[in-house]
C-alpha positions as CSV (number, residue, x, y, z in Angstrom):
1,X,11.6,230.1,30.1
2,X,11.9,228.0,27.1
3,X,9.0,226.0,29.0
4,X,9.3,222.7,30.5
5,X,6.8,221.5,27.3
6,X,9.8,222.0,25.6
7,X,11.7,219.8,28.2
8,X,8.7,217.1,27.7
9,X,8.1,216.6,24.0
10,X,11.0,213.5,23.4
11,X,9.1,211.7,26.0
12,X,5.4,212.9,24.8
13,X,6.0,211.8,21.3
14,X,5.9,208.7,19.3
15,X,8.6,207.9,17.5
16,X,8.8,207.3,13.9
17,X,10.0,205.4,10.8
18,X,10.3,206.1,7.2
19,X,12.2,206.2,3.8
20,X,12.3,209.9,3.3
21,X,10.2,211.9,0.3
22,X,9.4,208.1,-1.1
23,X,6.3,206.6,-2.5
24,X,7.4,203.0,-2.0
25,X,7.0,201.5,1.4
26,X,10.4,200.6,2.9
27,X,11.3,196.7,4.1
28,X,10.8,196.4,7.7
29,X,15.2,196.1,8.1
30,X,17.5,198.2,10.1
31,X,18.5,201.1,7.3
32,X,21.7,203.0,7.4
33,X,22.3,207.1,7.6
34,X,25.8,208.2,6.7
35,X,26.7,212.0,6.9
36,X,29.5,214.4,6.6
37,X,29.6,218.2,7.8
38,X,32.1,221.0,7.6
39,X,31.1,223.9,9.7
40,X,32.3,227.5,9.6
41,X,31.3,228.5,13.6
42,X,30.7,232.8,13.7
43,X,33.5,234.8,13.8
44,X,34.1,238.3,15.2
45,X,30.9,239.5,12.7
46,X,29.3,236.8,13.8
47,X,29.1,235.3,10.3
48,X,29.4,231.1,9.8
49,X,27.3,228.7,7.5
50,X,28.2,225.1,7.0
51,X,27.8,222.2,4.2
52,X,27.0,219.1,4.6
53,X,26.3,216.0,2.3
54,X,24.2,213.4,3.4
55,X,23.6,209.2,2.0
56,X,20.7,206.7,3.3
57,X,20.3,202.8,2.5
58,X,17.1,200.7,3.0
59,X,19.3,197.9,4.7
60,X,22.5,198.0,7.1
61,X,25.3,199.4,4.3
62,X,23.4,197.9,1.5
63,X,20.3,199.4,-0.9
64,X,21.5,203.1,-0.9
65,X,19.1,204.8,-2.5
66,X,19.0,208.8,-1.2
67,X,21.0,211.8,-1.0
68,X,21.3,214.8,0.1
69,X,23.2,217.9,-0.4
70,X,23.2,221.2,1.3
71,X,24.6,224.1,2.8
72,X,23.9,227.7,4.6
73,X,25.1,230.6,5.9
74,X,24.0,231.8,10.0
75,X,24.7,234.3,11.8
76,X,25.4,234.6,15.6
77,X,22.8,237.4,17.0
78,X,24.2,236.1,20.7
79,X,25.9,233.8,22.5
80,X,23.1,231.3,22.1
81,X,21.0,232.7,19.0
82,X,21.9,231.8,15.8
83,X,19.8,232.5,12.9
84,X,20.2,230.5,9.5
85,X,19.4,230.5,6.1
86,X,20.0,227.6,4.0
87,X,19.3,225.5,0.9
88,X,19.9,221.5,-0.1
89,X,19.1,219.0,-3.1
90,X,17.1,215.6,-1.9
91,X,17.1,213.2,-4.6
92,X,15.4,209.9,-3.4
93,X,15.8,206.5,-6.0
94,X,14.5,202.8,-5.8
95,X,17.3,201.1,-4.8
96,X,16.1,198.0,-6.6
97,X,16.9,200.2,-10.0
98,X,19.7,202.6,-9.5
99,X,20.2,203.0,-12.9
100,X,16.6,204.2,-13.8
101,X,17.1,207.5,-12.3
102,X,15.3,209.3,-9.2
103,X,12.1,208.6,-8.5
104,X,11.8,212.8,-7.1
105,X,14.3,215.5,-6.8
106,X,13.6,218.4,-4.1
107,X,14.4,221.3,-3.8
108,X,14.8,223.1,-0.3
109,X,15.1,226.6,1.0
110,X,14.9,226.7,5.0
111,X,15.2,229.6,7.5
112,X,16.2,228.4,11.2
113,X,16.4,229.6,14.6
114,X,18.9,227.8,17.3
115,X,18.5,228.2,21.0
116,X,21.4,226.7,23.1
117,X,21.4,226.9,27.1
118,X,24.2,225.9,29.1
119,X,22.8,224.4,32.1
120,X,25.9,223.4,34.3
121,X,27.0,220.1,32.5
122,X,23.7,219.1,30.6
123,X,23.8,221.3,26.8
124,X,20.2,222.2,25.8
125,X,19.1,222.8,21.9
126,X,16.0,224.3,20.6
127,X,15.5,224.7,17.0
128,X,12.9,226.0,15.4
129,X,12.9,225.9,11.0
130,X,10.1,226.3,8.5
131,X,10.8,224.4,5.0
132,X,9.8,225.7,1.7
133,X,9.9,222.5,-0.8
134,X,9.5,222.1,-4.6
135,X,9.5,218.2,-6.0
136,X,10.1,217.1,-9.5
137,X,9.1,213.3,-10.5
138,X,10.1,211.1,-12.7
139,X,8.4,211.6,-16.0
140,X,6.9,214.0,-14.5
141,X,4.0,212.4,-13.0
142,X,2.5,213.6,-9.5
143,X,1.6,211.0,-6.8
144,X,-2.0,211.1,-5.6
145,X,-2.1,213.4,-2.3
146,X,1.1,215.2,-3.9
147,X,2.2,218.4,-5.0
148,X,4.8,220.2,-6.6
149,X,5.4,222.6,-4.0
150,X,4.8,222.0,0.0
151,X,5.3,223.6,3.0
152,X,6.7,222.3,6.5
153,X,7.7,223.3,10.2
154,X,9.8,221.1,12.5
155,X,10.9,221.5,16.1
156,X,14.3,219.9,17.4
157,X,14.6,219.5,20.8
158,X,18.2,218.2,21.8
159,X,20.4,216.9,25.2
160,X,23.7,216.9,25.3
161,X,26.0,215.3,28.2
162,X,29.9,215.3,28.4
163,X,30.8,212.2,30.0
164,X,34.8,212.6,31.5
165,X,35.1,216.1,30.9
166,X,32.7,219.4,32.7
167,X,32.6,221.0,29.3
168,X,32.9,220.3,25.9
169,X,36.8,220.2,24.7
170,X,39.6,218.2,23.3
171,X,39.2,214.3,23.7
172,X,35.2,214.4,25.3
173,X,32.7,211.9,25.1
174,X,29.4,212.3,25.2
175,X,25.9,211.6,24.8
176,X,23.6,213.2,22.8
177,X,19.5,212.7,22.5
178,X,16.9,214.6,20.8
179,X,13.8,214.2,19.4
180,X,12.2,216.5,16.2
181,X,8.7,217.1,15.3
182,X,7.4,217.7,11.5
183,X,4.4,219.3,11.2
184,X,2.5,220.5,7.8
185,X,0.2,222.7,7.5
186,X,-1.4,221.4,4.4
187,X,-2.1,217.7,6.1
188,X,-1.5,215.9,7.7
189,X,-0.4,218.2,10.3
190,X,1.6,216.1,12.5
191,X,3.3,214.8,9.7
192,X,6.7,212.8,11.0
193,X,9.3,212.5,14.3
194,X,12.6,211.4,14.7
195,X,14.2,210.0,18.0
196,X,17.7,209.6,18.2
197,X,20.4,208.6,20.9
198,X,23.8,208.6,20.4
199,X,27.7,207.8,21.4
200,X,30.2,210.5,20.3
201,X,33.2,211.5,21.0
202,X,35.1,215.5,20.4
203,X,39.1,214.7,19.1
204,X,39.7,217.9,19.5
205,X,38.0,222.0,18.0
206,X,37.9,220.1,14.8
207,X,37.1,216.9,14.4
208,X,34.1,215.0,16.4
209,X,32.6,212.4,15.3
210,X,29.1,210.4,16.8
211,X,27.4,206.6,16.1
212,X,24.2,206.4,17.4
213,X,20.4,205.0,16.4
214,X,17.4,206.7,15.0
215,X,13.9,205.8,15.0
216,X,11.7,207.8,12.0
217,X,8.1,207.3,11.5
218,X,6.2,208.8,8.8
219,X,2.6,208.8,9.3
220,X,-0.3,209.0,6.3
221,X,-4.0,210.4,7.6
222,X,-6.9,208.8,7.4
223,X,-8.7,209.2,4.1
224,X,-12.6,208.4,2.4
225,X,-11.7,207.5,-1.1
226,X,-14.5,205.7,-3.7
227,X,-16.4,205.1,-0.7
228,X,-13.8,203.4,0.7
229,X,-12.0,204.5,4.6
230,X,-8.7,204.3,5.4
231,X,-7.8,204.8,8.5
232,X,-4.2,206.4,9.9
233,X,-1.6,204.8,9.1
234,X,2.1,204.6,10.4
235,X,5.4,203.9,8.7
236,X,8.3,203.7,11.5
237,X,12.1,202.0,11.2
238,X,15.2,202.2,13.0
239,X,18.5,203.6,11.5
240,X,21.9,203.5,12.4
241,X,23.4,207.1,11.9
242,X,27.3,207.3,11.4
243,X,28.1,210.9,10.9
244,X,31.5,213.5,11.1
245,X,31.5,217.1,11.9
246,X,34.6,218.9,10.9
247,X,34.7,222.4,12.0
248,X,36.8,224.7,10.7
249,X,39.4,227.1,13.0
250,X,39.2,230.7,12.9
251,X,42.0,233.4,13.4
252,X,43.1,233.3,17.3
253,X,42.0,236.4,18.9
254,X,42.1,237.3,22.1
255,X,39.1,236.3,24.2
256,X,38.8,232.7,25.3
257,X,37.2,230.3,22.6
258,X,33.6,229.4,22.9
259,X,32.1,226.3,24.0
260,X,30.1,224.7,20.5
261,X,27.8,222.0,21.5
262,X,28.6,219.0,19.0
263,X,25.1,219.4,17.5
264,X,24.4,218.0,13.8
265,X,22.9,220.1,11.6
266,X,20.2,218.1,10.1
């Protein structure tokens, strides 16, 4: 019922490319996501949250020049329904100058809905989150089309496949694709999409870790400035994501552990 234009949107969309909340436009190179995650899964009260911190270079393991740390607490409403509510510092630099400081720091508060089906093998994700975002700049200058406070919806639709095991346990590889939609309602609306496909592989109810490649595109509507058009334009490049989930055990009880789908929270 979650509606086959769910099912469609990785392969209706164009991906997309960008350095993230930055002015300056990125070299056209291959850049490099790293990122760490400790989740708490829900217990019996169906309480969990995670944390996660997050680093991104311009280049392949060179010109780092963005962070990101966060955390939030969810809660389990079923089997396959888990609401969120979470928070995070983004702090994005010119990697050519380190030392002069961030260019912006954000500030993010997010609530989040997670649908998960288990279709036979094939895992499906849904998630649904709207962003509330507040930017400071360095020396406090605002960049033209900018604000200090903006708003913003995305859509995550996400496959996952175990490849030598039926379900998703101790030593599983697998494959994992999904594509996420920004939107923003100030303009422009369709504002940026990620497409990723990755390799990971599920040590054991603790440890998995995944290596996979991500295309981001950022795009910038078409403007009339000083008698002057600009038409649409669109930012894309390709990343290689390196990322570790460590999920942390809860007391044994006496029902049969559930199946988590390997899913990254950002």
């Amino acid at each position: 019922m979650l509606s086959s234009s769910c099912l469609l949107l990785p392969s209706l969309l164009l991906p997309i490319a960008a350095r993230a909340q930055t002015n300056a436009i990125p070299d056209p190179k291959t850049g490099t996501w790293h990122v760490a995650t400790v989740v708490l899964p829900g217990g019996p009260k169906h309480w969990g949250g995670y944390a996660e911190v997050q680093t991104r270079s311009n280049s392949l393991f060179r010109q780092y020049f963005y962070t990101e740390l966060k955390g939030g607490v969810s809660y389990d409403v079923a089997k396959n329904f888990t609401l969120m509510l979470a928070g995070g510092r983004y702090s994005t630099a010119d990697y050519r100058d380190l030392s002069a400081g961030p260019l912006n720091v954000e500030k993010r508060l997010w609530q989040q809905l997670t649908l998960t089906q288990f279709a036979a093998r094939l895992k499906l994700e849904h998630r649904y989150r709207m962003e509330e975002r507040w930017y400071r700049f360095r020396d406090n200058v605002v960049p033209t089309g900018f604000s200090r406070y903006r708003t913003r919806m995305r859509y995550r639709f996400n496959t996952f496949l175990p490849l030598n095991q039926p379900t998703f346990t101790d030593k599983t590889v697998f494959l994992s694709v999904y594509d996420e939609v920004f939107f923003n309602p100030r303009g422009p609306y369709f504002e940026r999409n990620r497409l990723y496909a990755g390799l990971g592989y599920q040590f054991d109810k603790h440890w998995t870790m995944q290596a996979g490649w991500l295309n981001q595109a950022n795009y910038t509507p078409a403007s009339y400035r000083q008698n002057v058009f600009t038409p649409q334009t669109t930012l894309a490049k390709n990343n290689v994501v390196l990322s570790v989930i460590y999920r942390l055990g809860r007391p044994a009880t006496t029902s049969a552990s559930p199946e988590y789908v390997p899913s990254q929270p950002d």
